[in-house]
C-alpha positions as CSV (number, residue, x, y, z in Angstrom):
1,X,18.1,9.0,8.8
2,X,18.8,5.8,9.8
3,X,18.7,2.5,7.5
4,X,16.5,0.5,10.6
5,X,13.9,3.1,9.8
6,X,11.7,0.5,7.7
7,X,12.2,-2.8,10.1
8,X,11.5,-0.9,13.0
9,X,8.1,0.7,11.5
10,X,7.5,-2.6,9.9
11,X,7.1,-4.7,13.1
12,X,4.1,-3.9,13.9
13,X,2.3,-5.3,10.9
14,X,3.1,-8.7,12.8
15,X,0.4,-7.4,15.1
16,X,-2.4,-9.6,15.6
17,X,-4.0,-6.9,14.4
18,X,-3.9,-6.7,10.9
19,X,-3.5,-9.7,7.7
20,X,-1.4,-10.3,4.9
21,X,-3.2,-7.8,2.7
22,X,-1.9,-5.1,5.3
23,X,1.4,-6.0,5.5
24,X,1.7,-5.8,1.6
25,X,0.0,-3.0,1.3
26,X,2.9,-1.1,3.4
27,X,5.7,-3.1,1.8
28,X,4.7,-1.6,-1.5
29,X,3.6,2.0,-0.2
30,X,6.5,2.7,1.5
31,X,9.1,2.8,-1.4
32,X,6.6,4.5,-3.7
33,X,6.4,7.5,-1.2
34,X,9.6,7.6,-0.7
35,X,10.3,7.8,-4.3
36,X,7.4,9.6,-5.4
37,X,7.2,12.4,-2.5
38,X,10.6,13.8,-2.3
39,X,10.3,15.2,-5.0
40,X,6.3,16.4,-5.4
41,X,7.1,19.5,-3.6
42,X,7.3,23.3,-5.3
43,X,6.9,27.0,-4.2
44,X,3.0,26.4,-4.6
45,X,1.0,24.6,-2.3
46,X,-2.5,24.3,-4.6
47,X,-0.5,23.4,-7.3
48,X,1.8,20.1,-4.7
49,X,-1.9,19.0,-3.4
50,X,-3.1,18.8,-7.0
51,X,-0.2,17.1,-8.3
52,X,-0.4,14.4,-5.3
53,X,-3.7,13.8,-5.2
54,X,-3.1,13.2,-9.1
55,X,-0.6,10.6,-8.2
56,X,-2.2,9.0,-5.7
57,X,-5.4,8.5,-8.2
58,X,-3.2,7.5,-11.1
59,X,-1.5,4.8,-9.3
60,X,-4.3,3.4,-7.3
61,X,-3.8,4.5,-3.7
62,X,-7.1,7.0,-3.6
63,X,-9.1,3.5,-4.0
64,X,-8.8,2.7,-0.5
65,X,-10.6,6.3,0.4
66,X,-13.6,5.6,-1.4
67,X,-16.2,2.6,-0.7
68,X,-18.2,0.9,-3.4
69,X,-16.5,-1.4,-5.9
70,X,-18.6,0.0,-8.9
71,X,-17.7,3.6,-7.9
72,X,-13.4,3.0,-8.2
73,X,-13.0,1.6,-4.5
74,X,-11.5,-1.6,-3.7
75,X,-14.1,-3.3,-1.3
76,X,-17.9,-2.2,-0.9
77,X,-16.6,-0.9,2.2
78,X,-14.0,1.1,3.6
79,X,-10.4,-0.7,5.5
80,X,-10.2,1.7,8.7
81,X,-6.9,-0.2,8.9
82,X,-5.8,0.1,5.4
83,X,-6.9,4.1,5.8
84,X,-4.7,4.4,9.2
85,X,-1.4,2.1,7.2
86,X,-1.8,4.5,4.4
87,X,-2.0,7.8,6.6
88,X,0.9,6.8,9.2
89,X,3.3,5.5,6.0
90,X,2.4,9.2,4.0
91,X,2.7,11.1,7.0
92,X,6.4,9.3,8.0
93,X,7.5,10.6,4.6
94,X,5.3,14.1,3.6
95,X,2.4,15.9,5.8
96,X,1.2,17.4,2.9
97,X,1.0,13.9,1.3
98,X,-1.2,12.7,4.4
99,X,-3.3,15.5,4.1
100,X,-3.9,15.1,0.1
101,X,-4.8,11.7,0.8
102,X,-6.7,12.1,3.9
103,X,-8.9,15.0,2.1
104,X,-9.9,13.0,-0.3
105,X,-11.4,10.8,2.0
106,X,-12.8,12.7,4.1
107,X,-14.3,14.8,2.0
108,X,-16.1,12.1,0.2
109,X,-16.7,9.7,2.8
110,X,-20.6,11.2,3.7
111,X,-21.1,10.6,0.0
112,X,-19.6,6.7,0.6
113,X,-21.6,6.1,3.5
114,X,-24.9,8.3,2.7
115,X,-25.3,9.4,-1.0
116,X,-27.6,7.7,-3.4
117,X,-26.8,5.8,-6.3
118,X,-26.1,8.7,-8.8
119,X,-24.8,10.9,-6.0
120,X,-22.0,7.7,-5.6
121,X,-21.6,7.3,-9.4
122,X,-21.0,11.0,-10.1
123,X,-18.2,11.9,-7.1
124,X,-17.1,8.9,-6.2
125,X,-14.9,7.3,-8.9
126,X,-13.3,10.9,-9.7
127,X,-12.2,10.9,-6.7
128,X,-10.5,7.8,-6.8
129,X,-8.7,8.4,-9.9
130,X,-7.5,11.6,-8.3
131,X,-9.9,13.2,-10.9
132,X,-11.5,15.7,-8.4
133,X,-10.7,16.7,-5.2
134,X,-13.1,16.8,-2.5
135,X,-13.9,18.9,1.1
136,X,-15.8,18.6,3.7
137,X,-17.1,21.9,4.9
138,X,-18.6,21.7,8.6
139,X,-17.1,24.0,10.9
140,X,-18.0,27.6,11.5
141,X,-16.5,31.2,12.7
142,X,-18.5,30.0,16.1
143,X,-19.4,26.6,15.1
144,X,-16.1,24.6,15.8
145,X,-16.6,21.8,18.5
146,X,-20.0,23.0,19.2
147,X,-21.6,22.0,15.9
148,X,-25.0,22.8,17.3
149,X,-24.2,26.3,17.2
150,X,-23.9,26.0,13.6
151,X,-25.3,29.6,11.7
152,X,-24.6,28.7,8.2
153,X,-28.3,28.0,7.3
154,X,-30.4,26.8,4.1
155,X,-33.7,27.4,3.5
156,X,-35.7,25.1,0.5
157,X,-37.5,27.1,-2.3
158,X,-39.3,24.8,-4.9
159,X,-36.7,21.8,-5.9
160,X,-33.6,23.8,-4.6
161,X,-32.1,24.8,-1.4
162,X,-30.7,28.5,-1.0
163,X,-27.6,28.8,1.3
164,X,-26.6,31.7,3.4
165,X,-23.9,32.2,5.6
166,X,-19.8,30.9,5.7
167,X,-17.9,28.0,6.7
168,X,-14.3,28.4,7.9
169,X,-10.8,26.5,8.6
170,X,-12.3,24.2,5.6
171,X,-9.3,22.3,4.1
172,X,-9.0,22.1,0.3
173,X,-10.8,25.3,0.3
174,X,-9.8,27.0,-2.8
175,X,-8.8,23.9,-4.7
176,X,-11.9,21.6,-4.2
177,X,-14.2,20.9,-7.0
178,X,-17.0,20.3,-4.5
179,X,-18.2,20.3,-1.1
180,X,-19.7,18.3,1.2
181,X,-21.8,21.2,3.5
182,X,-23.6,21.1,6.4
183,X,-26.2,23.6,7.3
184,X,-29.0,24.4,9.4
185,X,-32.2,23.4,8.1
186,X,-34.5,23.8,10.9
187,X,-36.2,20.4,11.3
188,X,-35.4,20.6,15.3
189,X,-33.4,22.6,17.7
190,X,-29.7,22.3,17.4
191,X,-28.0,19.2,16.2
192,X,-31.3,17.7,15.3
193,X,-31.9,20.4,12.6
194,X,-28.7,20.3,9.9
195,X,-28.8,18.8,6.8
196,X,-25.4,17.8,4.6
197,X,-25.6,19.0,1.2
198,X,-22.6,18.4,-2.3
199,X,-22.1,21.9,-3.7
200,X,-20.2,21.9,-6.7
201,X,-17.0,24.3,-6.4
202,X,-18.7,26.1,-9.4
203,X,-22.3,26.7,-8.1
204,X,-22.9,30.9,-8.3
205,X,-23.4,31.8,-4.7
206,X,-20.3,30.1,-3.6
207,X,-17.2,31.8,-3.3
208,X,-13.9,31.9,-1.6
209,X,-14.0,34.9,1.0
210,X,-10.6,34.3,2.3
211,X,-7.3,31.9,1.6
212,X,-5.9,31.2,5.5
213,X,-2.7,30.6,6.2
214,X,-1.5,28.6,9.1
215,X,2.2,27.1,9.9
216,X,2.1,23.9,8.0
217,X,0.6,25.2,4.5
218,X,-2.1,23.6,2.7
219,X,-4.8,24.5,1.3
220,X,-7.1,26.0,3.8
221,X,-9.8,29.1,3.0
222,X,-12.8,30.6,4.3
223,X,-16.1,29.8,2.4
224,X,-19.0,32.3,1.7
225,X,-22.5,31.3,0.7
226,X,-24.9,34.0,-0.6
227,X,-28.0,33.0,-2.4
228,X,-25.9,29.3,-3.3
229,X,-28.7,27.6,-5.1
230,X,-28.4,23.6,-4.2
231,X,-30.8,21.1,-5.8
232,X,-32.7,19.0,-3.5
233,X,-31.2,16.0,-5.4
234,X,-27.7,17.1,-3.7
235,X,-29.0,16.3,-0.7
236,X,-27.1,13.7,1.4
237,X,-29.5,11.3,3.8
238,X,-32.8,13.1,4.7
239,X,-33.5,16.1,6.1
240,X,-32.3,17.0,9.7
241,X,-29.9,14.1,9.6
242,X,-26.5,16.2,8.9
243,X,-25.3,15.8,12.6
244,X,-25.8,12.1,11.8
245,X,-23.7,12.1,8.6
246,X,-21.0,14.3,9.6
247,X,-20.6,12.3,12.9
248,X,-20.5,8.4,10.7
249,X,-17.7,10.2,8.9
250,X,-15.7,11.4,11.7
251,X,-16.5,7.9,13.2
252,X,-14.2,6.7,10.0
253,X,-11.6,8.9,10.0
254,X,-10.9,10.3,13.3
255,X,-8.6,6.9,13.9
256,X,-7.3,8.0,10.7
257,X,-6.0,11.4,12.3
258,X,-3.9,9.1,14.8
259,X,-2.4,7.2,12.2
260,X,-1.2,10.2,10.9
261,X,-0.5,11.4,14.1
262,X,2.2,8.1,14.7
263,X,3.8,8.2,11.2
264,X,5.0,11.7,12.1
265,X,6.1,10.7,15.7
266,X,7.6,7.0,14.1
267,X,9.9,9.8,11.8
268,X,10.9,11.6,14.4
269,X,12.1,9.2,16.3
270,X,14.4,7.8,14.1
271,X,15.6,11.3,13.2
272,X,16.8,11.4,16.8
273,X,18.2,7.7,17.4
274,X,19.7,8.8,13.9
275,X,20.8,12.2,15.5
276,X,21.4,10.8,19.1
277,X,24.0,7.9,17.6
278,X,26.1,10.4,15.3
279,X,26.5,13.4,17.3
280,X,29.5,13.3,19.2
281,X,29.9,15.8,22.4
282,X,32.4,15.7,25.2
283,X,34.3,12.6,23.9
284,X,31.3,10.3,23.5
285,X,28.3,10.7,21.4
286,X,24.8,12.0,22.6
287,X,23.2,8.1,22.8
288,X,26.4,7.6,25.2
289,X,24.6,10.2,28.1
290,X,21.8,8.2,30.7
291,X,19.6,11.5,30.0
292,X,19.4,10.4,26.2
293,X,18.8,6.9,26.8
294,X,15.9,7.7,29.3
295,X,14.1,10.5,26.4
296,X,14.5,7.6,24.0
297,X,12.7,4.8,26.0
298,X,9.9,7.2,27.0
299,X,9.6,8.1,22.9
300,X,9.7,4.8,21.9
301,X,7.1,3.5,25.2
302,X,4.9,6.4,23.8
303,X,4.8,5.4,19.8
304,X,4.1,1.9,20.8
305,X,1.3,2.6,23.3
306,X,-0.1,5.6,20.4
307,X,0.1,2.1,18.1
308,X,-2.0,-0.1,20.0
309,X,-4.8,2.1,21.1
310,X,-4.7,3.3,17.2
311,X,-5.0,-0.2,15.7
312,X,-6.9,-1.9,18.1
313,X,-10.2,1.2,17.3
314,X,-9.4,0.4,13.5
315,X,-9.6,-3.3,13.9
316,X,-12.4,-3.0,15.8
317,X,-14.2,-0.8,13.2
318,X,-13.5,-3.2,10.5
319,X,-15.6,-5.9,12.6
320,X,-18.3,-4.1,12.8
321,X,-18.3,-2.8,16.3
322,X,-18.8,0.9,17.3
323,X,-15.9,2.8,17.8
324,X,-16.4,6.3,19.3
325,X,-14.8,5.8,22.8
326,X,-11.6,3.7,21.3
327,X,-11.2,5.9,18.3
328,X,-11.3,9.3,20.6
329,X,-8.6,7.4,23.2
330,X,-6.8,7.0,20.1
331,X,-7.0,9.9,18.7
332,X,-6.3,12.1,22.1
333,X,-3.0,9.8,22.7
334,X,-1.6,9.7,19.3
335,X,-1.6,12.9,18.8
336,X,-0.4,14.5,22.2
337,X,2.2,11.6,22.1
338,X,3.3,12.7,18.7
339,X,3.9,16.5,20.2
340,X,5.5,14.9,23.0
341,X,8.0,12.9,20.8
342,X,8.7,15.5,18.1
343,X,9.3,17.7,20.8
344,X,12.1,15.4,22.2
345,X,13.5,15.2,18.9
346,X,14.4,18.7,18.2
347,X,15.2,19.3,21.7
348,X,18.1,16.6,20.6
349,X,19.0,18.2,17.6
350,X,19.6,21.8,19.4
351,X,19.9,24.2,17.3
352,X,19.6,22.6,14.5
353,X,16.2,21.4,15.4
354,X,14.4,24.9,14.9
355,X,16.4,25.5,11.2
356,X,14.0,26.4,8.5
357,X,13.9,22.8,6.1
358,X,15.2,20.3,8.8
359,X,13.3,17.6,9.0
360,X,12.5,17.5,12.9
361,X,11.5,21.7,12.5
362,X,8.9,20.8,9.5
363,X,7.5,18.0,12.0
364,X,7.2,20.0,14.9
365,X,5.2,22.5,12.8
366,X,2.8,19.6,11.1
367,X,1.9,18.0,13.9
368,X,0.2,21.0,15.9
369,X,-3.0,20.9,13.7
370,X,-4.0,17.1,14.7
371,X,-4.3,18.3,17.9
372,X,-7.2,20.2,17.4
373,X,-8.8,19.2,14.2
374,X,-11.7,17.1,14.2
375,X,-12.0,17.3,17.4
376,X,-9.6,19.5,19.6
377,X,-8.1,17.1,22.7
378,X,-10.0,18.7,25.1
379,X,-13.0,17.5,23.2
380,X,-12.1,13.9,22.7
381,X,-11.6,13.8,26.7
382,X,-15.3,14.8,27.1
383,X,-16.2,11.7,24.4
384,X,-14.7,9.4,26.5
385,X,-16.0,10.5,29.5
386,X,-19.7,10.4,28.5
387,X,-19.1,7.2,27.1
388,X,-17.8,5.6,30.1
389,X,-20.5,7.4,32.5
390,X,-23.1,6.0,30.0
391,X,-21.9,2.7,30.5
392,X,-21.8,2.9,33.7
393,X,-25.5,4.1,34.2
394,X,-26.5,1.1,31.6
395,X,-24.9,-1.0,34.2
């Protein structure tokens, strides 16, 4: 890989974007992931996402996933753009870094934004410190994108809540030491009736029907719910409000997903300009041929137009305005650009490009996901749309 690698990811921090604090915050992540990462990886998956998510508690990274400065979190809020610089520096390095620190986010973040004051005390600065590790369990076997078709169902008995019913595709299934679980309570007809819910990993009724494997591993499993006995005092926000709470969530970390979505495209192009000024063919190396030069402006155009739309829905988070429109653009652009780029790169390492442990072949397999999780391309397409025909009958 190329030695420009860091001043070329590092000029956008200039950005009028982001402040001092951002900038540091990369110049000392970077070499830490570089150091620690390499080497975090073994033949088990559970046992590399416990180990980082260990590491990232111990030395203070987790903090930034968390809100509440009582509850192990840096600010009483949570820094979208700190979140997004954290996710696109792991994901340049290791996915399965990303995804250890993104988990741990997301899977607490209803309990940052929504959970009382003991709720906050007794999740929130375990997951910090990397302690516990957290998941947020919303989609179904025919509950994906269409949440109001959402089966998994709870019914309340005395002080508890009884759950019935699965959740799938939940990452950090299997390894999670609770849940953050949505489920129909009734209140009102589709969206308006689902309540979120913490289930301990260890509440009888709960179990792991199925570990799923998919091409990028990480934890990933099928949950089962049979006669799960919740207290009420679990509950997050009131009754009927889950749509509500799992949407605020998303609303934090879907710009998150493009983050991640440009640190994996930002690697791969500099695996090819690596590639591209090395390999020599026909007398003259690869970055010698027009065809090359023309697949590395377009790559480069993409990253930088992923960055802007990316940054510009954080920034805009962090001042308070909402985000749902920018943060969908963001996330639909970063992540098809990211396919789009990777692509390109293997294409320029030939047969190299698809060997089992190359760099470009693990990217091309890590970025498929963030195409469709939280919120599948298609569906951010439709967000934007019926957020700009909305304005447009307000107007």
């Amino acid at each position: 890989m190329s030695d420009t690698s860091n001043s070329s990811r590092a000029q956008h921090l200039a950005w009028p974007f982001f402040e001092l604090r951002h900038q540091e915050l990369v110049a000392e992540l970077d070499p830490w992931a570089a150091r620690r990462v390499a080497h975090a990886h073994g033949g088990d998956t559970d046992a590399t996402c416990r180990g980082l998510v260990r590491a990232l508690g111990e030395d203070g990274w987790l903090r930034y996933a968390v809100a509440g400065l009582e509850h192990g979190g840096l600010t009483n809020t949570i820094d979208t753009r700190a979140v997004c610089l954290i996710r696109e520096t792991l994901a340049y390095h290791d996915g399965l870094a990303d995804f250890s620190f993104a988990m741990q986010g997301l899977g607490s973040g209803a309990i940052s934004l929504f959970g009382t004051g003991d709720q906050r005390a007794r999740y929130l600065p375990r997951v910090a410190a990397g302690q516990a590790i957290a998941a947020f369990a919303l989609s179904e076997p025919e509950a994906g994108s269409d949440v109001a078709a959402m089966a998994c169902a709870a019914t309340l008995d005395g002080s508890h809540y009884v759950l019935d019913g699965s959740k799938t595709w939940i990452s950090n299934g299997g390894i999670a030491d609770f849940y953050v679980v949505f489920v129909r309570t009734g209140e009102a007809p589709g969206a308006r009736g689902i309540t979120a819910l913490v289930v301990d990993a260890d509440t009888p009724g709960l179990e792991i029907a199925e570990r799923i494997d998919v091409i990028a591993p990480h934890p990933l499993a099928r949950l089962r719910f049979a006669g799960c006995r919740v207290p009420v005092s679990q509950r997050l926000g009131e009754p009927g409000q889950g749509f509500k709470v799992a949407m605020a969530t998303l609303d934090v970390f879907r710009t998150s997903v493009a983050a991640a979505a440009l640190g994996f495209a930002r690697r791969a192009l500099d695996e090819a300009l690596a590639r591209a000024t090395s390999r020599r063919m026909f007398g003259q190396t690869l970055a010698d041929f027009q065809l090359t030069q023309a697949k590395l402006a377009e790559m480069a155009t993409g990253v930088d137009a992923a960055a802007l739309l990316t940054y510009r829905a954080a920034w805009m988070r962090d001042g308070g305005a909402r985000i749902t429109k920018e943060a969908a653009m963001a996330k639909m652009t970063a992540t098809e650009t990211a396919q789009r780029v990777i692509d390109a790169a293997v294409q320029m390492f030939g047969g190299q490009g698809v060997v089992s442990g190359e760099t470009v072949e693990r990217l091309y397999r890590e970025i498929r996901a963030l195409r469709i999780y939280e919120g599948a391309t298609e569906v951010q397409q439709l967000i934007i749309a019926r957020e700009l025909l909305r304005a447009a009958g307000a107007a």
